[in-house]
C-alpha positions as CSV (number, residue, x, y, z in Angstrom):
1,X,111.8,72.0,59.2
2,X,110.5,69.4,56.7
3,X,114.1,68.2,56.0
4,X,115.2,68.2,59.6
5,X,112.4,66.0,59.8
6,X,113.3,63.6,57.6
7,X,116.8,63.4,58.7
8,X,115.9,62.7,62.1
9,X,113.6,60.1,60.5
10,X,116.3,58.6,58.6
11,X,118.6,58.5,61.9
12,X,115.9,56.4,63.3
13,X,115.8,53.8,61.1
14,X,119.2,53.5,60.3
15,X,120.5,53.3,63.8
16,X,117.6,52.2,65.4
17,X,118.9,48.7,65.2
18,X,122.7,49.2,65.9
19,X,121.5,51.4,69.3
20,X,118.5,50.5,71.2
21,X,117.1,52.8,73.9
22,X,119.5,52.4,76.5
23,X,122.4,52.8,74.2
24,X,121.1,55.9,72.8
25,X,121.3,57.0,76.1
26,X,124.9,56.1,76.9
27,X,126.1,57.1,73.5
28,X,124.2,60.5,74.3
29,X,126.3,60.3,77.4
30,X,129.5,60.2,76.3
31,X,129.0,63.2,73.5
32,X,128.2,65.4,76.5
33,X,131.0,64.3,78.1
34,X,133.4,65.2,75.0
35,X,131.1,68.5,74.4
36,X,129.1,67.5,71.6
37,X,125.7,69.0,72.7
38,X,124.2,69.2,69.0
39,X,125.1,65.2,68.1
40,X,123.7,64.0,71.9
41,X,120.6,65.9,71.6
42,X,119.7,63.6,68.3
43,X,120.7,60.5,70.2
44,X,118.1,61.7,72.8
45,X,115.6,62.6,70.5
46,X,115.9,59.5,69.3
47,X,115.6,57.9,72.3
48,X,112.4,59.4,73.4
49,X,111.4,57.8,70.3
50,X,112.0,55.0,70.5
51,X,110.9,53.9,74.0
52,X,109.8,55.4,77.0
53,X,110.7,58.8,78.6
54,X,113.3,58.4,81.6
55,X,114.2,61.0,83.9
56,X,117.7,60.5,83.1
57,X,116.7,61.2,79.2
58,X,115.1,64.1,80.4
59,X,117.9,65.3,82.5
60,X,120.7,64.6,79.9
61,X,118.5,66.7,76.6
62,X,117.9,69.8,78.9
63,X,121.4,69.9,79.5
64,X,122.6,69.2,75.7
65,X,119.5,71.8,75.0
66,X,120.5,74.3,77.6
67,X,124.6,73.6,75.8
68,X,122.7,75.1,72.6
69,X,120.9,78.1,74.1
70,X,117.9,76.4,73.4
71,X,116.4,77.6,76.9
72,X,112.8,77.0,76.3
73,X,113.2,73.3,74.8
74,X,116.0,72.9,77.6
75,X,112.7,74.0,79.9
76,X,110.4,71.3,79.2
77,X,112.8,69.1,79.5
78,X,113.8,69.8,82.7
79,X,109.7,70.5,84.0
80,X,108.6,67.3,82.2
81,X,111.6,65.3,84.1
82,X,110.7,67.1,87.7
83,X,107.0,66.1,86.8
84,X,108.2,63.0,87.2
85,X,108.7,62.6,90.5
86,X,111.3,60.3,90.8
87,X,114.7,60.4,92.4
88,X,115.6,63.0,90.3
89,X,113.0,65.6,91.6
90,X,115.0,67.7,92.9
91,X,117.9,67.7,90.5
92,X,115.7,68.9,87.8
93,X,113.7,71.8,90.0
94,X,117.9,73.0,90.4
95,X,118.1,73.0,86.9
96,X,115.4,74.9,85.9
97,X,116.4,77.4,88.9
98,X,119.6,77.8,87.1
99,X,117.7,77.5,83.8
100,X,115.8,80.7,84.8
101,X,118.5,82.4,86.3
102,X,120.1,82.2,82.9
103,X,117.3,83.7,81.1
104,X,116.7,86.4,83.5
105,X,114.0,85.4,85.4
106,X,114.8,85.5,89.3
107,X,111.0,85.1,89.9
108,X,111.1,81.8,88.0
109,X,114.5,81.1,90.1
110,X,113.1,82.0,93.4
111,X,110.2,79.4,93.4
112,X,112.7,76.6,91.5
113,X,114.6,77.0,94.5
114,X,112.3,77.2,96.8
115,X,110.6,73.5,95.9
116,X,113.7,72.5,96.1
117,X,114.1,73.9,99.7
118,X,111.0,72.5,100.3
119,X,112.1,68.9,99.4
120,X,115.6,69.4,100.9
121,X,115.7,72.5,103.3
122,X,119.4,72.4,104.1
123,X,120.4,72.1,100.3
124,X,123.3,74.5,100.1
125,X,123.1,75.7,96.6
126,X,119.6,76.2,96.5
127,X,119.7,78.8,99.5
128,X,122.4,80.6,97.9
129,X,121.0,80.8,94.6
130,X,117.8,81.6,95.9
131,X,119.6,85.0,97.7
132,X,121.2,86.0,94.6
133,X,117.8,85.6,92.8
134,X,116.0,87.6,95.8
135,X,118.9,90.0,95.5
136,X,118.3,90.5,91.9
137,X,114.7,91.0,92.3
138,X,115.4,93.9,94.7
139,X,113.8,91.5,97.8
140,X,116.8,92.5,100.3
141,X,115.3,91.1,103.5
142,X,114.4,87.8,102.3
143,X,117.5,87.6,100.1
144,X,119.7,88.0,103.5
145,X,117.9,85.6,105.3
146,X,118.7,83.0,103.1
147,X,122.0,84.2,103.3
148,X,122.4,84.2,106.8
149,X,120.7,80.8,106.8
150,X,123.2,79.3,104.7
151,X,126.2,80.5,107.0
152,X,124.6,78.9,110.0
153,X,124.2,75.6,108.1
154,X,127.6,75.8,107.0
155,X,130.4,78.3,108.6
156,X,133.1,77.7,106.7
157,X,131.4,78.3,103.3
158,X,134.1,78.8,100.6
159,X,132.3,82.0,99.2
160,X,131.7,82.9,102.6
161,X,133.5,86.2,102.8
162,X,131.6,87.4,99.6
163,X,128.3,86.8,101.4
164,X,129.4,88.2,104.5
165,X,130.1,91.6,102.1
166,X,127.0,91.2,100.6
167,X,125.1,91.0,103.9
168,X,127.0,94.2,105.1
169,X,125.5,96.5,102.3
170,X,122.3,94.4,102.9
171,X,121.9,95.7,106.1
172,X,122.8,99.1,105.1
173,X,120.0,99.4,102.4
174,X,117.4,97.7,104.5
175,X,118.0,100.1,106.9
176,X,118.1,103.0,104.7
177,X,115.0,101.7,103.2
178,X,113.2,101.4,106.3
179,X,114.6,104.9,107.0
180,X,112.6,105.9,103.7
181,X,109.6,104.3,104.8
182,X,109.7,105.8,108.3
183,X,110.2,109.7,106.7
184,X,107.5,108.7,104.0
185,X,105.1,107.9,106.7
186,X,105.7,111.1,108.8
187,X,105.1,112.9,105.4
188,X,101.9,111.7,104.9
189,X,101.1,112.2,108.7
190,X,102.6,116.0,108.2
191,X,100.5,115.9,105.1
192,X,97.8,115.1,106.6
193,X,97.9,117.1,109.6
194,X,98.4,120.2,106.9
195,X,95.6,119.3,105.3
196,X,92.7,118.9,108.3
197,X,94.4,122.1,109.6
198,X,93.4,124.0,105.9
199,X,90.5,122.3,105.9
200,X,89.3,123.5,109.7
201,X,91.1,126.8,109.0
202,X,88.7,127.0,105.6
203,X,85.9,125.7,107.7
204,X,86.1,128.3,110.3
205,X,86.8,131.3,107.8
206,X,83.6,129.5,106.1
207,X,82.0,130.1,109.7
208,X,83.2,133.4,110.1
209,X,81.8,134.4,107.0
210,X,78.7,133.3,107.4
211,X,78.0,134.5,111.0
212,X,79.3,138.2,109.2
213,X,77.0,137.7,106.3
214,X,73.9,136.7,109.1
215,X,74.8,139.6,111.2
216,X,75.0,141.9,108.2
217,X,71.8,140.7,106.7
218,X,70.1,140.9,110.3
219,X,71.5,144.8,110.6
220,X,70.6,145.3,107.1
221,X,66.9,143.8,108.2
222,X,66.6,146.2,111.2
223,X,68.4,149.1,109.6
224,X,65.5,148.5,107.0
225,X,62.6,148.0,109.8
226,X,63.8,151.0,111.4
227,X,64.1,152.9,108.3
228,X,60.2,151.7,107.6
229,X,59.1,152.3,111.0
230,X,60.2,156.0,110.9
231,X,58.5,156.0,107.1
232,X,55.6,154.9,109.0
233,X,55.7,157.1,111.8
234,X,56.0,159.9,109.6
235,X,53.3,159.0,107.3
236,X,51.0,158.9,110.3
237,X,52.3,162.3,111.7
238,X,51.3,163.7,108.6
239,X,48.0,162.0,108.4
240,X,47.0,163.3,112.1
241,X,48.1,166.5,110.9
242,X,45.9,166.6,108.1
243,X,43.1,165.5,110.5
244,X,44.0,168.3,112.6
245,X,44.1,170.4,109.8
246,X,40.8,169.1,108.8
247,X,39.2,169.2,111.7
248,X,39.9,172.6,112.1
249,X,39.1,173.6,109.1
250,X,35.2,171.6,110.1
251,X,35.7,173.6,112.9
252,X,35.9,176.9,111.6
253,X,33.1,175.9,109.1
254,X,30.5,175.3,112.0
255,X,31.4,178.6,113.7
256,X,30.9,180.6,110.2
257,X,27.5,178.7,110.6
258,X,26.6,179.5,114.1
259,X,27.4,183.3,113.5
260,X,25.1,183.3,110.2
261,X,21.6,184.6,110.6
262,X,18.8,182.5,109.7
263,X,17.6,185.0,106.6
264,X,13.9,185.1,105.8
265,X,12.4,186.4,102.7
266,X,9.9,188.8,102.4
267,X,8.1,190.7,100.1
268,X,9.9,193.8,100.9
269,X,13.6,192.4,102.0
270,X,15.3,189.5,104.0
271,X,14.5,189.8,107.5
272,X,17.1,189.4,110.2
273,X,17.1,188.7,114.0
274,X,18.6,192.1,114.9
275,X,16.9,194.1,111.6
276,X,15.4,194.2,108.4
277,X,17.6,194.7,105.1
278,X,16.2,196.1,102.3
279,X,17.0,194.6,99.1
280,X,18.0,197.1,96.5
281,X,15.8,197.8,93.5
């Protein structure tokens, strides 16, 4: 890196003098023109240098950078020059659409283009890059409206019969995705409708259950009362039974009294009522 330095450093003063700014720039020109990226990319190094940045420095190292495959120095080129806003604007927003195209980025693409579109809305290239960028990122609807868009601004487009073919197995898989999206929704609905039915079907079985369980718990209560109430009633038979026994038995015990004789004692013998009874020696 050092050395790089230092030879850049050494172009600089050596040529600094023989090519001012301007001719840098028209120097830089010409080795573009005769494909020799790598030797107008120092020129325009140099030149940003040495004075001032232009858009048309800008514009000419993101192209000698972009030559390289340096994409990302190519990049800020192109951003710095678009940053700009000169008359240029829009030439370098197209660039770095086709910059990010290159390194796989249709996001990056897309909204490129779309500045541009918003600076120039009938700018051809733009709207067709932008569909193939949209097409890449799987956006079919929007990618056909800009195709569609860009046949009614221009009929007779030379790739027209491509986009026309394109447009055709558009429609085919925007329909079949709406198609998806229709049977996905009357899945969920169907799902859904399964699962409130389980869930009322669990519900009443819950219900059924738990009347059963109150019903048997209320028979099991009054199987239980009933079973008591005959305990009880049998406990009380048997207690007036014994009372009747009882009192009978009282009974019986005041007649064995009533038929007693008051005895007397005498010196001789108990006396009765009816007779005296001796008492044995």
């Amino acid at each position: 890196m050092r050395k790089k330095y230092l030879t850049f450093l050494f172009f600089i003063l050596v040529f600094g003098n023989i090519y001012p700014a301007p001719s840098f720039l028209e120097r830089a020109q010409e080795l573009l023109l005769a494909d020799k990226p790598q030797d107008a990319a120092t020129f325009l190094e140099a030149a940003l240098v040495q004075g001032p940045p232009t858009e048309k420095i800008y514009l000419y190292l993101g192209l000698a950078y972009t030559a390289l495959g340096k994409n990302s120095q190519a990049l800020k080129c192109f951003q710095s020059g678009a940053g700009m806003k000169g008359l240029d604007e829009v030439r370098f927003l197209y660039n770095t659409g086709l910059l990010y195209q290159k390194m796989e980025n249709p996001l990056g693409a897309e909204e490129s283009y779309s500045q541009v579109l918003g600076l120039e809305p009938l700018h051809q290239g733009a709207l067709l890059n932008r569909g193939n960028s949209r097409l890449q990122d799987k956006k079919y609807s929007q990618a056909m409206a800009d195709y569609k868009k860009l046949l009614t601004i221009n009929p007779t487009h030379d790739q027209k019969d491509k986009i026309n073919q394109i447009l055709g197995l558009l429609a085919t898989q925007v329909q079949a995705e709406e198609d998806q999206k229709a049977l996905d929704a009357a899945t969920q609905l169907a799902k859904a409708a399964q699962e409130k039915a389980l869930a009322e079907a669990q519900a009443k079985l819950e219900e059924e259950a738990r009347v059963q369980a109150e019903k048997l718990a209320e028979e099991t209560a009054k199987s239980q009362a009933e079973a008591l109430a005959k305990e009880q009633e049998r406990l009380a038979e048997e207690q007036k039974l014994r009372e009747e026994l009882l009192a009978k038995i009282r009974a019986s015990l005041g007649n064995v009294n009533d038929e007693t004789k008051t005895l007397k004692a005498g010196d001789k013998g108990v006396e009765t009522a009816e007779e005296d009874v001796p008492l044995a020696d």
